[in-house]
C-alpha positions as CSV (number, residue, x, y, z in Angstrom):
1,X,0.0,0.0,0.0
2,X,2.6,1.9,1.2
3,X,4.2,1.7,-2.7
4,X,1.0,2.9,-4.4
5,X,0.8,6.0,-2.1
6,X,4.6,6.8,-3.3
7,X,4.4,6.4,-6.7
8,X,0.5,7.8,-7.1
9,X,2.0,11.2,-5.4
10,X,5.5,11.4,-7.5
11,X,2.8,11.0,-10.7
12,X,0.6,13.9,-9.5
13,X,3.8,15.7,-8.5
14,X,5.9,15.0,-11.4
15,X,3.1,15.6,-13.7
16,X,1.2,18.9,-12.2
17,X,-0.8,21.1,-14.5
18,X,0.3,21.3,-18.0
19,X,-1.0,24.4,-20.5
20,X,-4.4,24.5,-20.5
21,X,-4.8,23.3,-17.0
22,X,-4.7,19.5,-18.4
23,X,-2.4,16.8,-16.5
24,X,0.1,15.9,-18.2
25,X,1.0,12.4,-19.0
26,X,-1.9,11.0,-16.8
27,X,-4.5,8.6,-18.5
28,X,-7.8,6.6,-16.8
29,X,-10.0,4.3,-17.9
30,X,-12.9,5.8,-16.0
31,X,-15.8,6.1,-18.5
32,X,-15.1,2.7,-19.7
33,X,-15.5,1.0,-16.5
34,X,-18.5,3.2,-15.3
35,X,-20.6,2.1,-18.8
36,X,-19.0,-1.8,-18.1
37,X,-20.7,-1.3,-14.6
38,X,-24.1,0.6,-15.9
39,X,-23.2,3.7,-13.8
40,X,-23.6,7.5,-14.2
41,X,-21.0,10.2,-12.8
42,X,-23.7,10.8,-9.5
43,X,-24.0,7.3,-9.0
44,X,-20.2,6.7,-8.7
45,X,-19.5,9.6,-7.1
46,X,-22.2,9.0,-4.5
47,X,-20.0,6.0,-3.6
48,X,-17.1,7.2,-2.9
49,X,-17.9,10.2,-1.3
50,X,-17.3,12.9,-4.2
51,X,-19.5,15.3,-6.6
52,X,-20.7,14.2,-9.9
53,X,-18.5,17.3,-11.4
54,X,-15.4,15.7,-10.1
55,X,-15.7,12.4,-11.3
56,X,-16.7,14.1,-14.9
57,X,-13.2,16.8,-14.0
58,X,-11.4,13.2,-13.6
59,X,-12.4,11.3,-17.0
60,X,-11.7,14.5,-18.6
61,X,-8.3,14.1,-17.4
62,X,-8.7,18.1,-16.0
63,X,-8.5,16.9,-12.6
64,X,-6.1,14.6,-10.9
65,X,-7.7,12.7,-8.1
66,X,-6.3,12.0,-4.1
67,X,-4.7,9.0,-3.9
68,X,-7.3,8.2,-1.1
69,X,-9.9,8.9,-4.0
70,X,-8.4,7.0,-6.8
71,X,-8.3,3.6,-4.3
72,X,-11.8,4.1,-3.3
73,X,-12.7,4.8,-7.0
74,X,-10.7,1.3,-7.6
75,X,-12.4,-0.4,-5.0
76,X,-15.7,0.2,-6.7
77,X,-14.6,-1.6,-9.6
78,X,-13.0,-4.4,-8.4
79,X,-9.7,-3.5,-9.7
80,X,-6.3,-1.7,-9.6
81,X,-5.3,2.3,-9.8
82,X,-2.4,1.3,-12.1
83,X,-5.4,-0.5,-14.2
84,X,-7.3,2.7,-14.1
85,X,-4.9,5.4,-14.2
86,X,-2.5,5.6,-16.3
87,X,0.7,7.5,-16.9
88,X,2.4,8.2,-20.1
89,X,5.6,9.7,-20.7
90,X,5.1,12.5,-23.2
């Protein structure tokens, strides 16, 4: 756990705002996994403890989420951050 915290801060960190107030390098999978799941942006963000604008900010890649609220968004899903978020090296 202690591993995930690490490297899901140096990503934020190393990959802060870019022009155009995008983040940089960093990918998710979000929308795909809400429509696999038959969930909207309130439902999902009703569950873990967010606004329906944030998870839209998030799949938009215009928002990078907590590390506390990328695990609960994984745990939702049955799944990994590193299968949900993405980072790619420019």
């Amino acid at each position: 756990m202690t591993i995930i915290v690490v490297i899901m801060t140096f990503i934020i960190v190393k990959t802060i705002m870019g022009s155009g107030g995008a983040i940089v390098g960093l990918k998710n999978r979000l929308k795909e996994y809400r429509a696999r799941d038959n969930l909207n942006q309130s439902d999902l963000g009703k569950m873990v403890g967010t606004s329906r604008q944030t998870i839209s900010l998030i799949e938009r890649g215009d928002y990078s989420p907590s590390v506390i609220l990328a695990l609960r968004i994984a745990k939702v899903f049955g799944t990994t951050v590193e299968e949900l978020f993405l980072y790619e090296e420019e």
